[in-house]
N, C-alpha and C positions, 0 to 999 in steps of 0.2 A: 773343752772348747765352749765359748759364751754362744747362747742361742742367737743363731743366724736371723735377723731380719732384713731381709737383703730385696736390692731389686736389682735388674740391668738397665743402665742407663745408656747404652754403647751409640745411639741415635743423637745425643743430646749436645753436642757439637756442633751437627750439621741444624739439627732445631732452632740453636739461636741464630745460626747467620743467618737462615731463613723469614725469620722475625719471629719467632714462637715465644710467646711471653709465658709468667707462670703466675699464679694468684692463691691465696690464704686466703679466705673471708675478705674478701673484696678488694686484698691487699698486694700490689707484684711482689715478687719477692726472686733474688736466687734457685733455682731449684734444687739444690742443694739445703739453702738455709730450711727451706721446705720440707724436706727428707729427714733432715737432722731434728726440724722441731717435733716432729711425729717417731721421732726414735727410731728410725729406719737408722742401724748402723754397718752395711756393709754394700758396698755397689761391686755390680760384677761386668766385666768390660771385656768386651771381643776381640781379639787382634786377627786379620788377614796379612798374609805377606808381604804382598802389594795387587791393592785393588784398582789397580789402574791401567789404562788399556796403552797400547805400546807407543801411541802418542803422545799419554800422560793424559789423556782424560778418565776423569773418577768412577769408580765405579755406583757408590750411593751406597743407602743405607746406614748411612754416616761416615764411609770411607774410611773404617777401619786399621789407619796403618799405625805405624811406632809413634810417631806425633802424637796424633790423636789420644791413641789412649794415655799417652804420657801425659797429656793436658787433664785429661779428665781424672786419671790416679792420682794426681796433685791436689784436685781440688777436693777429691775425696777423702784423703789421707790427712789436710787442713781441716778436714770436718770430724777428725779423728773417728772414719769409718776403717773398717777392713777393705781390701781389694782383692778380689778373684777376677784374675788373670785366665779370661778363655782362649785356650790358643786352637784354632779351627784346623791348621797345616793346611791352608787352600789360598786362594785370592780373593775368596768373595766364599759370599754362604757353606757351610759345609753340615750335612746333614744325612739321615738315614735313607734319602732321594739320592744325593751324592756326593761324593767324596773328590773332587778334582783336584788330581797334582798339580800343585805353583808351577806358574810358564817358568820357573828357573830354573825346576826340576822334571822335567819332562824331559823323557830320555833317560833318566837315571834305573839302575836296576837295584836291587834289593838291599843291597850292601851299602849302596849311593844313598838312598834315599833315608835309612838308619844312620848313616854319618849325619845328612842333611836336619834330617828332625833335632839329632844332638847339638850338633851348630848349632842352631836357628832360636832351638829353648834356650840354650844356655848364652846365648849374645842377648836374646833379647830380657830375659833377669836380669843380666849383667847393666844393658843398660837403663833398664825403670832402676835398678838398684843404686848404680849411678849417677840418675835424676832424683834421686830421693824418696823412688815411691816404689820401694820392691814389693809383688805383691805377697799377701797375709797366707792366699793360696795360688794353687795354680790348677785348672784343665787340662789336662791332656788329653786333648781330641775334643772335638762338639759331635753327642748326640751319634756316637758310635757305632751306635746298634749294628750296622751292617758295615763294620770296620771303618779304617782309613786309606788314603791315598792308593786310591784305587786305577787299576786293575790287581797290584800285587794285596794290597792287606786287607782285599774285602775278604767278608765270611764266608765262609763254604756253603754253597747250596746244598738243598737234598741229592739232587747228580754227583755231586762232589764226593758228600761225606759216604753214600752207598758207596762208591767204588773208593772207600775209604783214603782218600784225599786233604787232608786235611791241615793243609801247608797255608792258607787262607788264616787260620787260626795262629800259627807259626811267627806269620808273617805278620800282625796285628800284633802282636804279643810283641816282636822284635822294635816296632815302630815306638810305641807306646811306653816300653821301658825305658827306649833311649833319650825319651821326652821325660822321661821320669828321673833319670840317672844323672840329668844335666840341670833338673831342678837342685837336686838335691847337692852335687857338686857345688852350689854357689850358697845354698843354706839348707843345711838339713832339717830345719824348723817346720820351712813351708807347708803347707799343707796339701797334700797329692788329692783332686778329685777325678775320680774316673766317672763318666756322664752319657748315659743310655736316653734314648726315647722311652716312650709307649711306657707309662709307669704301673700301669693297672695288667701288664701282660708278666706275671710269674713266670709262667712257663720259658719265657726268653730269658728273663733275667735269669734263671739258673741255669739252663745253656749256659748264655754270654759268661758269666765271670766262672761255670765251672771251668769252662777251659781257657779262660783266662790266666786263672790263680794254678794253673796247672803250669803254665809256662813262662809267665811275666814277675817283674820288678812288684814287691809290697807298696801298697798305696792306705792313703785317709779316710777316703769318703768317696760314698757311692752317690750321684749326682744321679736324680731322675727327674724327665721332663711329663708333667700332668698338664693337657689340656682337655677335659670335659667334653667337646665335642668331637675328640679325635680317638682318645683314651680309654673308654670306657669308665664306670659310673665310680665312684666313693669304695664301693665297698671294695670292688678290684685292685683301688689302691691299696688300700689297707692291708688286705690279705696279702699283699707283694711288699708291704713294707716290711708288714709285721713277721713274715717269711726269711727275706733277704737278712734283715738284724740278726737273726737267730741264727740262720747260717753260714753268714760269711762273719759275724762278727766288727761288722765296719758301720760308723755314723754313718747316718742319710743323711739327704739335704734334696727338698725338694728344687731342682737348681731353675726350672723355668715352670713357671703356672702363671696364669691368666682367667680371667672372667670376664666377660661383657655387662655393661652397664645399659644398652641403649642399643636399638637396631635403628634406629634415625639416620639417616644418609648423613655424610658428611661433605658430599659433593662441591658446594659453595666456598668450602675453607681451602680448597687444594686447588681451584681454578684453574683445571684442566678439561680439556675436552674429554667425551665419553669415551672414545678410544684410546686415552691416554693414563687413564685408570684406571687401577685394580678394584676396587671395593670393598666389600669386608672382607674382615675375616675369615667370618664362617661363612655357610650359605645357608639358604633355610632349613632344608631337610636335615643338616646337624643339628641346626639352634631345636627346633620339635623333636632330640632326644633328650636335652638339657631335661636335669629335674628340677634347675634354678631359670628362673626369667631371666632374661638378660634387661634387666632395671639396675640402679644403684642400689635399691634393696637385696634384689636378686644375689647382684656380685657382693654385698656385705655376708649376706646368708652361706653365700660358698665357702667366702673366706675364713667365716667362724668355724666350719665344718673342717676345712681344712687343716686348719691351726690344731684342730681337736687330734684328729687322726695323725698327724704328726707330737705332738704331745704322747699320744698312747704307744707309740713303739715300743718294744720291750727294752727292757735295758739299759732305758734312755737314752737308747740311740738314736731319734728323732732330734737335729740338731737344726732344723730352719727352714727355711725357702727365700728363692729370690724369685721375685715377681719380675716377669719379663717385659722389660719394656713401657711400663706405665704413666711418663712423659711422653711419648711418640704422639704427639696431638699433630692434627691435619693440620699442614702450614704449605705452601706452594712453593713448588721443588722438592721438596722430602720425600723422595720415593725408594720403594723396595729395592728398583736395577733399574739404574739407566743404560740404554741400549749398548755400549761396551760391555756391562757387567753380562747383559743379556746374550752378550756372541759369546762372551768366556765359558758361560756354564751351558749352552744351547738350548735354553730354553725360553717360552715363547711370554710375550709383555703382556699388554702393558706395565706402566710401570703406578707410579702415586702410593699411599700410604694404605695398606691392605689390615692396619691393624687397630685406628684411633678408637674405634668402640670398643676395646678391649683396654683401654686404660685406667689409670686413678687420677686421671684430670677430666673434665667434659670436655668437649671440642673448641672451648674457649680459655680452656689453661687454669681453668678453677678445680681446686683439690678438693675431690670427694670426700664423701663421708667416710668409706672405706679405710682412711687414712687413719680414724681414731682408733680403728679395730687395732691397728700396728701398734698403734701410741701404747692402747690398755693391755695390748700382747705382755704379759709377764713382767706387766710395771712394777718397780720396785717403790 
């Protein structure tokens, strides 16, 4: 497999209808042609079920559904990048916070919901396959760590696994294969990632896939998500990378990483009232554990560290990263959850852009310097 230089662009849809432009040395450009001229060759795209509330209004984020990303795998696949297909199995966000069953699947029980995930993977290959843009890989699941489509295929807690319970593992295992089995049915090629949080926590990682690989379908690549103010430091990666290689014997791929460039408010680009936005990313007291500033230097410094520590895996199973999200520039409308998205997952607003200081553009759509770090990544 060619070394991954990947990013997610899955936002970058709803960016242009909003008017978000992009810029090279003072130049607009496609964002794409931009990605491509810095040797960025693989984009990785999200899909939700349907992110849209029962009247049809969107849920945001970039609204996520088969459209969408069928638009944006085309123009990617035109730029002769690879495409990783994340599939979340939710309607909106799906993460180690929560896992919500699709309002089309609510109600279903264990057997329902394993037929469900098989449909739903293998129509939806079938038809990026049939628009011309099958993807290179596929996701099964976002960000796992504490299962899927929850209440049945979360993890066992500690109550659980003491009264030795452990049908939570079972039941994860059942979901995730049948997401696997239905890739694989339309092309055995594909590339299977499986995608955890918290990449600096060892000790889960070998939980999570021992008993995974105890009960589940064979897969490609271990997908871990490294953010610095959530994560813990460099070395913690390392040592979980350099760990996992050796004993499960599977490529890495760092699948989401981020660094901040700038803690400057963005408030003026997204003109919304104070109550109406999220704000950063981080908050302070994470940014004062950083061991990098969040400057443009700072985030260059990270990402050479990075790059390194992925290089040193043993075995050469260090195969890439995608950087998440690094067009998301403050543009008015562009927010995390609009109030539908907000009743689906219960959880509380505002909404606006909570992530633009963490990008490779500045808040004006000019590509960082950071970009050249990708360019000179393993130039041939």
């Amino acid at each position: 497999m060619d070394y991954i230089k990947g990013v997610d662009i899955s936002t970058l849809h709803e960016i242009e209808e909003c008017g978000g432009k992009y810029y090279d040395h003072g130049k607009q450009g496609d964002l794409l042609d931009i990605l491509a001229s810095y040797d960025v060759n693989y984009v990785r795209l999200r899909l939700w079920n349907d992110p849209y509330s029962a009247d049809g209004k969107p849920y945001g984020a970039g609204t996520n559904d088969i459209a969408v990303t069928t638009e944006l795998a085309k123009r990617a696949i035109d730029h002769k990048m690879g495409f990783l297909l994340d599939l979340h199995y939710s309607d909106f966000w799906a993460d180690p916070g929560k896992q919500i069953i699709p309002k089309a699947w609510k109600g279903y029980g264990i057997e329902e919901l394993e037929k469900a995930v098989y449909d739903f993977t293998l129509n939806t290959v079938l038809a990026l396959k049939g628009a011309g843009c099958e993807p290179t890989m596929v996701q099964v699941g976002n960000e796992i760590t504490n299962g899927l489509l929850w209440p049945y295929g979360r993890k066992p807690d500690d109550e659980e696994r003491a009264r030795g319970d452990l049908s939570g593992f079972d039941n994860m295992a059942r979901f995730i294969s049948a997401g696997i089995r239905a890739v694989r049915e339309v092309n055995p090629d594909i590339k299977i990632m499986i995608h955890l949080d918290n990449g600096g926590n060892n000790a889960m990682y070998r939980d999570w896939f021992d008993h995974y690989i105890e009960r589940g379908e064979d897969f490609d690549i271990i997908g871990l998500s490294y953010y610095p103010f959530w994560h813990g430091d460099f070395s913690m990666l390392k040592n979980n990378m350099d760990d996992i290689a050796q004993r499960y014997g599977k490529d890495l791929v760092v699948a989401e990483v981020s660094m901040g460039f700038t803690m400057e408010d963005y408030a003026a680009y997204e003109n919304l009232a104070p109550n109406e936005r999220k704000g950063y990313a981080t908050r302070q007291e994470l940014v004062d554990k950083l061991d990098y500033p969040m400057t443009v230097d700072g985030q260059m410094a990270f990402l050479r560290d990075l790059f390194e520590i992925i290089d040193e895996v043993p075995g050469n199973k260090g195969k890439g990263f995608f950087y998440w999200e690094p067009g998301w520039i403050p543009v008015p409308k562009s927010e995390w959850a609009t109030p539908e998205a907000l009743e689906y997952t219960g959880e509380k607003g505002p909404g606006g852009n909570e992530w633009a200081n963490q990008a490779l553009f500045d808040y004006d759509g000019n590509a960082l310097k950071s970009f050249e770090l990708i360019r000179d990544l393993h130039a041939k």
